[in-house]
N, C-alpha and C positions, 0 to 999 in steps of 0.2 A: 047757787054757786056754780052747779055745772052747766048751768044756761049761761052765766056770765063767763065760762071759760071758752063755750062753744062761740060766744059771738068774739071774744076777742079772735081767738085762734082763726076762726074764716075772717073777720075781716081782713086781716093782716095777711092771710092766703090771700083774698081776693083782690087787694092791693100789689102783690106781686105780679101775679097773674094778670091784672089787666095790662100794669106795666109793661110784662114780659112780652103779652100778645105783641104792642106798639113796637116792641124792639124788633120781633122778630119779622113784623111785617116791613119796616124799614130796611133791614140785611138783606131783604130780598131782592129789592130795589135793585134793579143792573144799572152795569157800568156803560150797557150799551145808548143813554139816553144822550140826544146828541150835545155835542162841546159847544160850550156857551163860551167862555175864556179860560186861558192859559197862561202861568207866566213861570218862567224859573224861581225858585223858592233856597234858601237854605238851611239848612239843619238848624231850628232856635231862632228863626227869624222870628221878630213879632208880625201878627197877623190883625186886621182891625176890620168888623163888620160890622153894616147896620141891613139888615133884611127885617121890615115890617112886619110884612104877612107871608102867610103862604106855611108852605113846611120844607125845612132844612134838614137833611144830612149830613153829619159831618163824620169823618171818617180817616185815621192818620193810618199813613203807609211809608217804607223805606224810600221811595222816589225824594228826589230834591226839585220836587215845582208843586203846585196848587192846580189845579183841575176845579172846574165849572161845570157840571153837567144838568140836564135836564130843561126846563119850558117857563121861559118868563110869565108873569099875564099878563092880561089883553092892559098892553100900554105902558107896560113897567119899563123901564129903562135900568140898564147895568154898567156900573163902572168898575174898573179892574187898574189902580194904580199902584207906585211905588218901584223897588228895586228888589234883585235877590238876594241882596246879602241886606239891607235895608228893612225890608218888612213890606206888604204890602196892604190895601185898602180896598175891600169890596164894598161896593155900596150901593144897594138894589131901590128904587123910588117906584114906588106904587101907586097909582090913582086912588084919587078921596075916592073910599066908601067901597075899595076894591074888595069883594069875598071868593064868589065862585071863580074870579079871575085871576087869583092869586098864583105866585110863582112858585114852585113843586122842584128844589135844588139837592143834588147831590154834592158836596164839596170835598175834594180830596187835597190832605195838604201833610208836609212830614209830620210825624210823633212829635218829635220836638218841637213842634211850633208852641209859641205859646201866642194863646187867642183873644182877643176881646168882644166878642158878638154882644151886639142890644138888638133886640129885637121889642115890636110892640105888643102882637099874638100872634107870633108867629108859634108852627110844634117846632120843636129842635130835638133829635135826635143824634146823641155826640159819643162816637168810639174812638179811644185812645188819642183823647183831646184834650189837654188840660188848657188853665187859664180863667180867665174870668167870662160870666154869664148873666146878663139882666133881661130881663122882660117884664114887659106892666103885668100882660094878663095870657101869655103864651105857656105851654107846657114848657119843661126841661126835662129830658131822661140823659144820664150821663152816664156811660158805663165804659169798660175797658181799664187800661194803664195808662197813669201817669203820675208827675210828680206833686203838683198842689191844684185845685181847684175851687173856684168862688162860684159859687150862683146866688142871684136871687132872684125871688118875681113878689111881684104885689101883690097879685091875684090868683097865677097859676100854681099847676102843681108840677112840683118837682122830685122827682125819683133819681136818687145817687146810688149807681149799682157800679162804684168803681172800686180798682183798688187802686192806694194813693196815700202818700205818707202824712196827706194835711186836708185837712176839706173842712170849707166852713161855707154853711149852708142856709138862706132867710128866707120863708115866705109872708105875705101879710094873712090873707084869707084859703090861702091854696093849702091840701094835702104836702104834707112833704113827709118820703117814704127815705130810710135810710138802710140801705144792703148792702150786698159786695162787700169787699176786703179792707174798709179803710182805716187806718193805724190813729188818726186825731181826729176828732170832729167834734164843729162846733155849729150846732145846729139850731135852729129857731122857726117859731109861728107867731101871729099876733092871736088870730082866730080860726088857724087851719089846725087839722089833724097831725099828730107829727106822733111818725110809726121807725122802730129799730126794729130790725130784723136781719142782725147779724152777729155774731159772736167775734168777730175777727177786733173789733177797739179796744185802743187799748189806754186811750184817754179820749173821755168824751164828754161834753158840756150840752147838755138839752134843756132848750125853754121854751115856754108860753104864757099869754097871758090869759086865754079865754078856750086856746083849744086843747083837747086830750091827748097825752102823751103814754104812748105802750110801747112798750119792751117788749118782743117776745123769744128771745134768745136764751142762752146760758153768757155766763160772763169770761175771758180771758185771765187767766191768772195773773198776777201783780197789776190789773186794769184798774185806774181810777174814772168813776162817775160823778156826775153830778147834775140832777134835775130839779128844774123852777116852775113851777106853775101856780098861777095869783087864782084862779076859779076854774078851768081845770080839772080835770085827774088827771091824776099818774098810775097805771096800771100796769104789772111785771106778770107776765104769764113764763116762768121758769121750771126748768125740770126739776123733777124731787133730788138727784142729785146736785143739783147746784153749790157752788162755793163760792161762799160772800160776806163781809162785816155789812150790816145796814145802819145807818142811820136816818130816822125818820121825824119829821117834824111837818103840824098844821098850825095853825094858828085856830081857824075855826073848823075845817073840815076833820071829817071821818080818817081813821088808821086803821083799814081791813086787813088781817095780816092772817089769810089763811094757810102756814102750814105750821105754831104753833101755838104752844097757851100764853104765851105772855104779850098783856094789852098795854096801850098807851097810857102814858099817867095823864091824871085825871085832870090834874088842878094847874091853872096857865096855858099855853103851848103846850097839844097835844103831841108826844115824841113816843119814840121807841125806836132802841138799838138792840139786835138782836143779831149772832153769828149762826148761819146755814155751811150745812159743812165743816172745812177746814175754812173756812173764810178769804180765801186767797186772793179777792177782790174787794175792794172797798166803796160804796154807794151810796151816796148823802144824797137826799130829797126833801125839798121844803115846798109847801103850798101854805098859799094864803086860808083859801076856802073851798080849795080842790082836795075833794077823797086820795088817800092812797090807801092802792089794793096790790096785796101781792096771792098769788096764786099758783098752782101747779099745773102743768101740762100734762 
């Protein structure tokens, strides 16, 4: 049990932390790389990108224009269209089979934009950018303010370190970590890791079919939950103070429920409802043939 406490606990550190490194090495990034294009921008304009590869900064400020900085690669070609009250359209073309020579972009653009970037692998790194987000097999780290955001990727992993009154979040095979401030979320894996790590929701919907879902927070009071997982675990690393109604259900997996005596019934659908605390949050969990474990920190 306290080995199974020590790995969730680091992974879920370690997940932040590799995260955090990527964000911080990105903020460092200057402004001084030279201007690629420029165009007048304004407040809410939509914005629409495709950047393949390479790695992207994205970055919202009070100005009313969009800003280009940084070094194409070898043969890339960039387009800069549109109007500024209209919205405009970046669109970055890369050579078959470009790696080493990929494009390395800072992009500044108002708060209020809302975004559309696809990328294929490209990293993207996005502060106080909301909007939508795809990539087949590229990272996503989203953090800062704003008011709704989508991502998903196929393959990659994606880290949601915002605060943001909506967010709904898919990966197929990739990590996806959930932090920062956000008030809804509606999150998903098919076969990736999918990690919370933050107390701030206050309605959340989490699922997977294949890969493990941890919790390692305390819950918000009057917070609704809800977790799916078909093979899976669902694992809660929560403090002894916690406050929570549970409701639990497997079909054919395990109900580990270490902090007290009362087990799952025996006969049908393995359940168990149990109040911690005052109960002031409510968390229903079902799995197919995935364990669930609850545990202390």
């Amino acid at each position: 049990m306290r080995g199974d406490r020590y790995a969730t606990r680091t992974l879920a550190g370690a997940v932040l932390l590799a995260m955090g490194v990527g964000h911080a090495r990105a903020q460092r990034a200057t402004t001084a790389e030279p201007l690629l294009r420029s165009h007048a921008l304004h407040r809410g304009a939509p914005v629409k990108m495709f950047v393949p590869s390479g790695t992207v900064r994205l970055v919202g400020w009070d100005r009313e224009s969009i800003e280009i900085r940084g070094r194409l690669g070898r043969a890339a070609q960039m387009s800069l269209t549109g109007s500024d009250s209209g919205g405009v359209k970046l669109v970055v073309e890369e050579p078959a089979g470009a790696t080493t020579s990929a494009s390395r972009l800072d992009i500044y653009m108002p708060r209020q934009s809302q975004l559309s970037l696809k990328t294929v692998d490209a990293s993207v790194d996005a502060t106080d950018i909301g909007g939508w987000y795809y990539t087949v097999s590229g990272s996503l780290r989203i953090g800062g303010s704003m008011s709704t955001v989508e991502a998903e990727s196929m393959s990659g992993d994606i880290a949601l370190a915002a605060t943001t009154a909506w967010a709904r979040v898919r990966t197929g095979a990739g990590r996806l970590l959930v932090s920062g401030a956000p008030e809804d979320v509606d999150a998903s894996t098919v076969g990736g890791a999918l990690d919370i790590a933050t107390s701030a929701i206050l309605r959340g919907r989490f699922a997977s079919v294949t890969g493990d879902i941890r919790y390692a927070s305390s819950f918000a009071p009057r917070s609704l939950f809800e977790f799916s997982d078909h093979s899976g675990a669902v694992e809660f690393l929560l403090p002894r103070d916690v406050s929570a109604r549970f409701e639990l259900s497997s079909v054919m997996g395990a109900i580990d429920n270490g902090f007290m005596q009362p087990r799952p019934a025996a006969s049908g659908v393995r359940s168990l409802s149990l109040t911690l605390g005052a109960g002031n949050a409510n968390v229903v969990v079902r799995t197919f043939r995935g364990t669930v474990r609850l545990r202390s920190s």
